[in-house]
N, C-alpha and C positions, 0 to 999 in steps of 0.2 A: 487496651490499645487496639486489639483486635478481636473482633466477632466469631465465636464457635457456637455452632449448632450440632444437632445429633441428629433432629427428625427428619423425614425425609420432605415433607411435604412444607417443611418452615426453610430446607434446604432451600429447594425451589423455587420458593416467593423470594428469599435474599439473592439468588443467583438472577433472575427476573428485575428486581431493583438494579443488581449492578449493571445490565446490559443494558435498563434505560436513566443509566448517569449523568445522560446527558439529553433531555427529554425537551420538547418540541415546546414547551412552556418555558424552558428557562434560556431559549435560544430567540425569544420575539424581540427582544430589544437588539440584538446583534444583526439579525434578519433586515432589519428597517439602516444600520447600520451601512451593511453590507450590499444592498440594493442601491444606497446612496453613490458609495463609493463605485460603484461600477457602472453608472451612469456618468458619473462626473468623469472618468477617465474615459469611457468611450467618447463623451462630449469634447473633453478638455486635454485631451493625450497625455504628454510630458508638462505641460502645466500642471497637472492632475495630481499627478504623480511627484513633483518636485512639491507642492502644497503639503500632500499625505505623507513625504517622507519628513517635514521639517515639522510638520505635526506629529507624528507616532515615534519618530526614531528620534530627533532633535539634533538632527543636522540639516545642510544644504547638498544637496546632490547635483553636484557639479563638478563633471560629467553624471549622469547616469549610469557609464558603462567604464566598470574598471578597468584601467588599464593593462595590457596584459603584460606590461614588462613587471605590475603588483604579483601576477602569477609564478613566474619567472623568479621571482626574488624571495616569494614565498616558498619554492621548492628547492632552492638553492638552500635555504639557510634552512630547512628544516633538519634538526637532528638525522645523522643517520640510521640509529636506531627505529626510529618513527617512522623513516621513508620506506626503509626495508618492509616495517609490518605494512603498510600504505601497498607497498608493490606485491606483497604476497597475497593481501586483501583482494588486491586487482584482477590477480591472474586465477585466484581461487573461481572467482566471480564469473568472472570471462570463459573459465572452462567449462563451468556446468549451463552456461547461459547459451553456449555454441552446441552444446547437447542437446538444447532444447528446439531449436530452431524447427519447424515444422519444413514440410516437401509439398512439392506440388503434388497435385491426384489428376491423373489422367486416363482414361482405360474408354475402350469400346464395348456399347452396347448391343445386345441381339440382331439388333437391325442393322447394324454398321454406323449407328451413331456416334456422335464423337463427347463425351461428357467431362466434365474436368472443375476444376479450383485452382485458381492460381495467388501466390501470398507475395505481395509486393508493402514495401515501407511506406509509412507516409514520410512527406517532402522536410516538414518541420515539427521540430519537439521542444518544447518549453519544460525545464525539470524544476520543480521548487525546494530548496534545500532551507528548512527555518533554522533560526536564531535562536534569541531569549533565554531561557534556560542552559540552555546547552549547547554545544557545538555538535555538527551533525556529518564531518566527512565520510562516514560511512556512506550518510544518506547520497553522497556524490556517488559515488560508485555505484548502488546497486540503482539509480534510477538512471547513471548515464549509459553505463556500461551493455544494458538491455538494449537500448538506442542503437547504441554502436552497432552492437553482435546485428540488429535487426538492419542494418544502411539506413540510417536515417542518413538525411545530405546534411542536415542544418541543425544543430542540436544547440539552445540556449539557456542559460541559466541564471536564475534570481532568486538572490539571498538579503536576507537584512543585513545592515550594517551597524558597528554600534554609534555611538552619540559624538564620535571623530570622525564619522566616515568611513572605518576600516572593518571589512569584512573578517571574520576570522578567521588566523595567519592558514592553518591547517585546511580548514576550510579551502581554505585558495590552491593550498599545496596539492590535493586529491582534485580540483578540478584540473589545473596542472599536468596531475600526472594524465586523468584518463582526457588530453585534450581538448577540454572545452575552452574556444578561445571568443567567448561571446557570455560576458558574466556580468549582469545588472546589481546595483548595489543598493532595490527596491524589496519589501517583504509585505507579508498581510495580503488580504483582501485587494491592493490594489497592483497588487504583483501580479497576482491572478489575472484581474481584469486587461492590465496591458498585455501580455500573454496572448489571453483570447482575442481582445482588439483590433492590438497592433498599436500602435504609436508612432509619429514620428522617426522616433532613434530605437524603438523595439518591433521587430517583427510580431508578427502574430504567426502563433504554430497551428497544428493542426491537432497535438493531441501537448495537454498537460500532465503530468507525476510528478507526484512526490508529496511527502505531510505537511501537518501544519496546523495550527491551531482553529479555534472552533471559525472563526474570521476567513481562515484560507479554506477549510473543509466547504464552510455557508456557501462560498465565490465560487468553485469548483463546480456544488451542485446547482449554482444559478447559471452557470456556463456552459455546462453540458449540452451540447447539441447544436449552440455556437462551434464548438472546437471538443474532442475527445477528454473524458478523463481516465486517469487509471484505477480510483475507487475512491469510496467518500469515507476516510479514516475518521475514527475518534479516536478514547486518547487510550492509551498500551493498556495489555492485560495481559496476563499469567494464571493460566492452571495447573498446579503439578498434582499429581494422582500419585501416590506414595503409600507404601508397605511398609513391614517390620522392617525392610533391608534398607530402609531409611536410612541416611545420617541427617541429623536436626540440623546440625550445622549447616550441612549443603543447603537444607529445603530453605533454612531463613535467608541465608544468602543470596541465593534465585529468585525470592518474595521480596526482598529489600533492590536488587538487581533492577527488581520493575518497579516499584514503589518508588525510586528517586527518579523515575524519570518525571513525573506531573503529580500535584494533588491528586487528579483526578484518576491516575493510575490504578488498577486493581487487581490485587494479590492475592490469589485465592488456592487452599488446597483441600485435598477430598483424601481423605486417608482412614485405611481400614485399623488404624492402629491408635487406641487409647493416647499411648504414654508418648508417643510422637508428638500428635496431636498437644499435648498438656507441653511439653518441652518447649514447642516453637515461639511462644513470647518470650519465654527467657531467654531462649537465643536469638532473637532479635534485639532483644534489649542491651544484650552485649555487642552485639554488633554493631548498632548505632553508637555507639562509646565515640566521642569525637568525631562521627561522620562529618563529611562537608557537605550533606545535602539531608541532614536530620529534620531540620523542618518541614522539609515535603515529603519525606518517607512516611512521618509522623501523622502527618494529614493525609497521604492515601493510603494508608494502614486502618487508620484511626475510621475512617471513611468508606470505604470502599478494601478494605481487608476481609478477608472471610476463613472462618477452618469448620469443615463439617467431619464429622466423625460417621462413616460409613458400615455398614452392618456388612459388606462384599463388594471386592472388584467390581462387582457386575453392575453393582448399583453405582461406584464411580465414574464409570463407562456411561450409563445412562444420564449422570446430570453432567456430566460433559457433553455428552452429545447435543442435550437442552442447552446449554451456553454455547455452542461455538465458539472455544475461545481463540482467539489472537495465534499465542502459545500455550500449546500444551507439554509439559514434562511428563515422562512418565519414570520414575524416579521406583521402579517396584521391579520383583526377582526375574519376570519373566515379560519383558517391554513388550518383544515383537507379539507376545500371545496376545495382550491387553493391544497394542495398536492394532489389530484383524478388528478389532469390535467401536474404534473408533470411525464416525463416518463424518463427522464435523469436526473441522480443523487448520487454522490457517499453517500451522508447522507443529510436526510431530518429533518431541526429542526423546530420544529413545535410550534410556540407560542413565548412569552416575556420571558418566564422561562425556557425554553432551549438555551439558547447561545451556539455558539461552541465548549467552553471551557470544556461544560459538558461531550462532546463526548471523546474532545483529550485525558479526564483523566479517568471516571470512570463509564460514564455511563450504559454502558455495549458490545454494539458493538464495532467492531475493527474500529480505527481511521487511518489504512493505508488504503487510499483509493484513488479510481482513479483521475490522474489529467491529465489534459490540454487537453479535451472533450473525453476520454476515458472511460468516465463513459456512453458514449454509446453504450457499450459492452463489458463493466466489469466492478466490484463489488470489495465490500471491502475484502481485508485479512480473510482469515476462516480456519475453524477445517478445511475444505475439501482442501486446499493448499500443506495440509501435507497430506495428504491421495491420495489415487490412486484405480480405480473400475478394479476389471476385469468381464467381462460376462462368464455365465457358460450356457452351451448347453447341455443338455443332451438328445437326440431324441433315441427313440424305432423302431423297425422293422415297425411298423405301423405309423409314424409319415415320415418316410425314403418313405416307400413307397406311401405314399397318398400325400409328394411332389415332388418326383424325377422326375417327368414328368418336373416341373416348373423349378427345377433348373437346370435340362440337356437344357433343352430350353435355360436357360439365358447364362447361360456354352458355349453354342455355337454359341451364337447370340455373343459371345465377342471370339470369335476361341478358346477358350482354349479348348482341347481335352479333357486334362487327369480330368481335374475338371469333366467334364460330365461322364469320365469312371469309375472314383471313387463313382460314384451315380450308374453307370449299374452294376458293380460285387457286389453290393450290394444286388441288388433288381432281381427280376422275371422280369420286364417288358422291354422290348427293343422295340427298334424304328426300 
């Protein structure tokens, strides 16, 4: 069911396979897809768009835009136990997200110059929350909740619907709670594109979030620079790094945790221990025992599963570093020592009593984070996704003239004339 290796350098090549799972050759027929459908909507707006929903989803969207008393009625009737964990989710979210919030930079320079950054929201946010598989109110909260904390004025949302029209109840109820009262009942590829557009009955934003299948990921990066994104996800992944102080149990749990969320999922562990290492098929195999999601555990186990058997920490730390995964566990006696030595990582869980599961829901940071070794150069979802800096310059006669020598030098060491002459009718000094 699942792939174990020992060597280090056959490690490597299967961790190298799984990060390109989803490779540029098996995405051309989607590409040609995906360029169609975002044409046609930019052309054809809510015509576009009511065409693509009775083709992909197989209903009629009429309205497009749920209505919000559907919100309302979804939060009313949702269990109280559910709402509760939905409101703790919220406020978790919300606390560490207000933590984050960056400050303006303002200070004077040598000369009495005036230098600065100042960080203001953009106007409108588009969040994408998918369907299909699964229901994703999480996904509501950490991708609106950032918006919030950051002022966005106008925050919109588009989810698929099923094959009656009806978004899911939950779904609605976490949009609900964190206010979104502007909710499309569109998905895919041309959810995206109205988003960026604009339509008729859908604004266009200025920055899109949120996942989505390989359809919404393609649209995203075809959108890009039309309107903002917040990163081009693929599909989940797991690394746990694990010791003797293992329990098997936990680690197949956490490897099946990410396994049912896609085939395409990958669950991968690096462990210095033999008899771990041999244990964990069997306790997967128990664990699936009447799963409700065993066929796709089964196919991204079977697929994209991995167990390497490690000769030192050090060298677990190293092929993690080489993956950048998604999540990484570190499931071994001494976390915080082994995380100093991690430097690629979209989230670090630290200990037996952090599972992944506590990040996806509530534990306070954003759970959209980078996948398929991306997290070598970006970071999870934040207040800052929705925000934009601009630099503020303010230079005096005295700050103009005690560098105008330097920047006429530069001015002309690159030929531009008028940039050097806009510094000489400024100033007394000529060359």
């Amino acid at each position: 069911m699942i792939n174990c290796v020992k060597d280090l350098d056959q490690a490597k090549r299967k961790l190298k396979s799984l990060s390109a799972r989803t490779s540029p050759e098996s995405q051309k027929a989607a590409i040609s897809t995906v360029v169609e459908i975002l044409n046609n909507v930019q052309k054809e707006g809510d015509k576009a768009l009511i065409s693509y929903t009775e083709r992909f989803d197989g209903f009629h969207p009429n309205p497009l835009k749920v209505p919000f008393e559907q919100l309302e009625i979804a939060w009313e009737t949702t269990p109280s136990s559910l709402k509760k964990a939905l409101e703790l989710a919220k406020n978790r979210i919300e606390d560490f997200h207000q933590r984050q919030k960056p400050t303006d930079l303002n200070y004077t320079g040598i000369h009495g110059e005036r230098l600065g950054r100042r960080w203001r929201p953009v106007q409108n946010a588009g969040i994408y929350v998918p369907g299909g598989k699964a229901s994703y109110p999480s996904t509501v909260l950490m991708n609106a909740i950032p918006a919030q904390v950051a002022g966005v004025e106008r925050l919109i949302m588009a989810s698929p619907a099923d094959r009656n029209g009806y978004v899911n109840k939950t779904v609605l109820a976490a949009a609900h709670l964190v206010g979104i009262n502007e909710l499309f009942r569109i998905g895919g590829a041309q959810a995206i594109a109205a988003m960026a557009f604009g339509t008729r009955t859908i604004p266009k934003v200025d920055v899109i979030s949120g996942p989505g299948n390989l359809y919404v990921t393609l649209a995203k990066k075809a959108v890009y620079g039309e309107v903002g994104v917040d990163s081009l996800a693929g599909p989940s992944e797991i690394l746990i790094i694990a010791d003797h102080t293992a329990d098997a149990e936990h680690v197949a749990s956490d490897m099946l945790a990410q396994a049912e969320h896609d085939p395409l999922a990958a669950s991968i562990l690096l462990t210095t221990d033999p008899t771990l290492a041999k244990a964990i098929p069997e306790a997967i195999k128990q664990q699936m025992s009447n799963h409700p999601r065993a066929e796709i555990c089964k196919s991204s186990l079977a697929n994209w599963g991995l167990i390497v058997i490690c000769k030192t920490l050090n060298e677990c730390t190293y092929l993690s570093n080489l993956f950048a995964p998604e999540h990484l566990e570190l499931l071994v006696e001494n976390p915080h020592a082994i995380s100093e030595n991690i430097n690629n990582a979209g989230a670090i869980f630290l200990g037996n009593w952090s599972p992944e599961a506590v990040g996806d829901y509530l534990a306070g940071p954003n759970h959209t984070l980078p996948t398929s070794g991306t997290a070598r150069f970006s970071g999870a979802l934040s207040v800052e996704t929705f925000l934009r800096h601009t630099s503020l310059i303010e230079f005096n006669a005295e700050a103009l003239n005690a560098t105008s020598s330097a920047i006429r030098e530069l001015a002309n060491s690159e030929g531009l004339h008028s940039h050097s002459e806009s510094i000489r009718l400024r100033t007394e000094e000529n060359f």
